[in-house]
N, C-alpha and C positions, 0 to 999 in steps of 0.2 A: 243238410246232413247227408251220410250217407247210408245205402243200405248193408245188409248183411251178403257175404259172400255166397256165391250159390256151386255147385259141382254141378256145371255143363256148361252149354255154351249159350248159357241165357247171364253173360255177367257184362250185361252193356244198362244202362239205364232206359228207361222208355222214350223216352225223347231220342236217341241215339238209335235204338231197335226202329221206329218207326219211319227215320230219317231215312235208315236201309231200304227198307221198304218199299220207301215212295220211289227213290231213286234205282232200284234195279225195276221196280214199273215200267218206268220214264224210259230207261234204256230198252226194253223190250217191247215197249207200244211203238215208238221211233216218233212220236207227235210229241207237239207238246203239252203237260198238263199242267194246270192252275195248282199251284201252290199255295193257294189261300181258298178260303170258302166265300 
């Protein structure tokens, strides 16, 4: 399903929000990190 619309810029899902995340990390440590635990 999906969720309810929100007013800002929080309208990505969590998996998508965290995806961001990891990867402007990634680009800013310059190594590489594990993508799995």
């Amino acid at each position: 399903g999906t969720g309810y619309e929100v007013w800002g810029n929080c309208n990505a899902p969590r998996a998508v929000t965290l995806s961001a995340i990891i990867y402007c990390l990634r680009c800013i440590v310059g190594r590489d990190v594990p993508l799995n635990q």
